[in-house]
C-alpha positions in Angstrom: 150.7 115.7 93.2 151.7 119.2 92.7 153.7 120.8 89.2 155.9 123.6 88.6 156.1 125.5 85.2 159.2 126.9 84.7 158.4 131.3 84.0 161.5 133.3 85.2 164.0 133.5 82.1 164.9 136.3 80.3 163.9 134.9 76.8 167.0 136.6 74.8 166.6 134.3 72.0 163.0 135.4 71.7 163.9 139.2 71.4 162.5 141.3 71.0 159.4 139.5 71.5 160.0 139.3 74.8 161.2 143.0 75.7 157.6 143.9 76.1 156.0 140.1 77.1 157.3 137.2 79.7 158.1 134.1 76.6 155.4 131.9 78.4 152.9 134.2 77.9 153.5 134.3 73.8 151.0 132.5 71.9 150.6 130.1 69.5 147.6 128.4 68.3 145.7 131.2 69.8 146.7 130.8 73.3 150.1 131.7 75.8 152.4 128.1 75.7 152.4 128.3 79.5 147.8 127.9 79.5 148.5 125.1 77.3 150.6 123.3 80.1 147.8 124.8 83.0 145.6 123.0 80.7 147.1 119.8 80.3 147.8 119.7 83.5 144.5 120.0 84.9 143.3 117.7 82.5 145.0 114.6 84.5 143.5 115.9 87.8 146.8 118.4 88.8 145.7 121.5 90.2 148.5 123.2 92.7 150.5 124.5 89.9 154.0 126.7 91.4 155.1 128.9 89.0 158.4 131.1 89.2 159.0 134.8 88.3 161.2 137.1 87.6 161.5 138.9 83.9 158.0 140.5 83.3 156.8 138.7 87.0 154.0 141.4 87.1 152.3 140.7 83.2 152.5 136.9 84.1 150.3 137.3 87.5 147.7 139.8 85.4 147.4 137.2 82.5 147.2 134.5 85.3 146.3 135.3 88.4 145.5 132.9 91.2 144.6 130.2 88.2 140.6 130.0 89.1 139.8 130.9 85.6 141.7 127.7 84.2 140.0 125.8 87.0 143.7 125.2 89.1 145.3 126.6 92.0 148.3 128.9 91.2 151.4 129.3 94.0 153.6 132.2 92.9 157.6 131.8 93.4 158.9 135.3 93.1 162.7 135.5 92.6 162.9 139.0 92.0 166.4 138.7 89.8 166.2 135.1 87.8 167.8 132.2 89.7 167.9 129.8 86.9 166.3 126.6 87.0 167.7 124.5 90.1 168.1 128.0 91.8 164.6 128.5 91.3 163.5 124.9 92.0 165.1 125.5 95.7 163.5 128.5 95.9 160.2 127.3 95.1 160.3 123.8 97.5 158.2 125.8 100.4 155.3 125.7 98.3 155.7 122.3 96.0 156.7 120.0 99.5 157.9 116.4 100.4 156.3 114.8 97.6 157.6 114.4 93.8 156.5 116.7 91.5 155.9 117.5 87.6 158.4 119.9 86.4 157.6 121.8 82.6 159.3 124.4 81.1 157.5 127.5 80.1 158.6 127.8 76.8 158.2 123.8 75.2 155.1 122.8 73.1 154.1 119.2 72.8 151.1 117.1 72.4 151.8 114.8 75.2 149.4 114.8 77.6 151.1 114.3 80.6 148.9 111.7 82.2 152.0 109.2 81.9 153.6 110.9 84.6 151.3 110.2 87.0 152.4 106.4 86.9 156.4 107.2 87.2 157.7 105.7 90.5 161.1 107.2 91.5 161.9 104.8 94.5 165.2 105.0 94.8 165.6 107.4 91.2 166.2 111.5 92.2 164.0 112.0 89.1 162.6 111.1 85.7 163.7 113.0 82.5 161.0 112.7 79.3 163.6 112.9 76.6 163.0 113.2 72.7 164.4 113.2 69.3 167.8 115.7 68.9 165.9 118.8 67.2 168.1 120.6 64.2 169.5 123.1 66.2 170.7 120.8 69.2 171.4 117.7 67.0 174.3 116.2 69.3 171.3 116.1 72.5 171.9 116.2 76.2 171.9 112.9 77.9 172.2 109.3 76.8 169.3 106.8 77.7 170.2 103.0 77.8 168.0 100.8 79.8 165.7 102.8 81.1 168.3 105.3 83.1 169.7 108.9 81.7 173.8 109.0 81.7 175.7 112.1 81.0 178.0 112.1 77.9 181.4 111.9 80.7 180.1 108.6 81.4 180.6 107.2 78.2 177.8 104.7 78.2 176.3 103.1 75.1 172.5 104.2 74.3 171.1 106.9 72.7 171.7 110.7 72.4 168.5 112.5 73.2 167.8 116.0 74.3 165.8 116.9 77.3 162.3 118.2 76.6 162.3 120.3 79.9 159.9 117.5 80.9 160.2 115.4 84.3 159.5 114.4 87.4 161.4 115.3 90.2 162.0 114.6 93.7 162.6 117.1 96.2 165.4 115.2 98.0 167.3 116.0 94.3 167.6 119.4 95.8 168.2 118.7 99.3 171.5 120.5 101.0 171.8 123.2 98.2 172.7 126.6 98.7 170.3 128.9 97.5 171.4 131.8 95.0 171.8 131.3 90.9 171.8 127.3 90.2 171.9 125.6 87.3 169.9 122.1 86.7 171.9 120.2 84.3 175.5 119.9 86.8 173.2 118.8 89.5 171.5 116.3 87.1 174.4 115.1 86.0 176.1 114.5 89.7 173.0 112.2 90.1 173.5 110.5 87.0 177.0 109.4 88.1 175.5 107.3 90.7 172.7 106.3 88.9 169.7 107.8 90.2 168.3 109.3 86.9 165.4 107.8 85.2 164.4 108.5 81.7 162.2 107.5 78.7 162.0 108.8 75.4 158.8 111.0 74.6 156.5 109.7 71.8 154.8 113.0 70.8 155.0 116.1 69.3 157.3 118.2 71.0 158.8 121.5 69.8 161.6 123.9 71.6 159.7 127.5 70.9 163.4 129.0 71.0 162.9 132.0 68.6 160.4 133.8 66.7 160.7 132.2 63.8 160.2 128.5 65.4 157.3 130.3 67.2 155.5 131.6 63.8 156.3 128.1 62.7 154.5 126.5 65.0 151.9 128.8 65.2 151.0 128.7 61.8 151.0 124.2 62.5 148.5 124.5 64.9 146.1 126.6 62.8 146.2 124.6 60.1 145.7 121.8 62.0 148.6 119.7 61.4 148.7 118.2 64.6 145.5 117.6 65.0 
């Protein structure tokens, strides 16, 4: 099973942070966000890890490189000028295949450590959203979960509202017959949801949006004192 960690975006809400350094590569607890999910990864056995570029593409591939010093395999997706997520999804199936794959954002912090994923059958699902507790600043979420299936608002079905933690698994055939160019994820995620082909389960772990400099000192300043320990 191969992963992809999500690398391109611009990271606005992070200036200006970000001006000078790519928002995966900021650190907290001592280390980037994005080496904590190289780590994880690697840790259940994953090590063909596709990672997209755009903002900042050349500080990510110095910090990184080809991923022998974390022990994994690392298949650069350059995009040149951001594609946003789906876009970059497509543009990065060459290199992640036929098979499902682990999709992270680059700018999440949890403590789950992945290894659940590697048990998630899709069968007939298009893919598998980890979903968690509305933070404070997105307190109405993104998706509803009721019996073990994501529904979009629209849809009107009972369950509960939960916000996607940028955490999944996906299959390719989610992508299959789209343009490539600037795509977002959530209107194709959504389409599938219609017809029921969305899986989902809520996350049981720390997890923490690292939006702004101010949620990232936060957190920081957690992990060193070891409040998630």
């Amino acid at each position: 099973m191969k992963a992809m960690i999500l690398a391109a975006g611009l990271g606005n809400r992070m200036r200006p942070l970000t001006l000078t350094t790519p928002k995966p590569l900021l650190e907290v607890g001592g280390k980037p966000l994005i080496v904590w999910h190289i780590e994880k990864l690697r840790q259940i056995g994953i090590t063909d890890i596709v990672i997209n570029t755009a903002w900042l593409a050349d500080k990510l591939w110095a910090a990184l490189g080809d991923g022998q010093q974390f022990g994994v395999n690392i298949l650069w997706s350059n995009e040149g000028e951001g594609l946003e997520t789906a876009g970059g999804i497509i543009n990065a199936l060459p290199l992640l295949g036929d098979e499902p794959f682990i999709l992270v954002n680059g700018d999440v912090w949890t403590q789950y450590d992945f290894q659940s994923l590697l048990d998630v059958e899709l069968n007939d699902y298009l893919a598998h959203l980890m979903l968690v507790e509305n933070p404070a600043q997105h307190p109405k979420g993104d998706f509803i979960l009721a019996d073990h299936q994501a529904y979009c608002f629209e849809q009107e079905q009972v369950g509960e509202a939960l916000t996607y933690s940028g955490i999944g698994v996906y299959s390719p055939k989610l992508f299959h017959g789209l343009a490539e160019g600037k795509r977002p994820l959530a209107p194709i995620l959504k389409n599938a949801m219609q017809s029921h082909q969305i899986s989902a389960q809520k996350l049981q772990a720390v997890w923490v949006d690292v939006g702004t400099p101010e949620r990232l000192l936060a957190l920081d300043k957690q992990i060193r004192l070891g409040e998630f320990a």
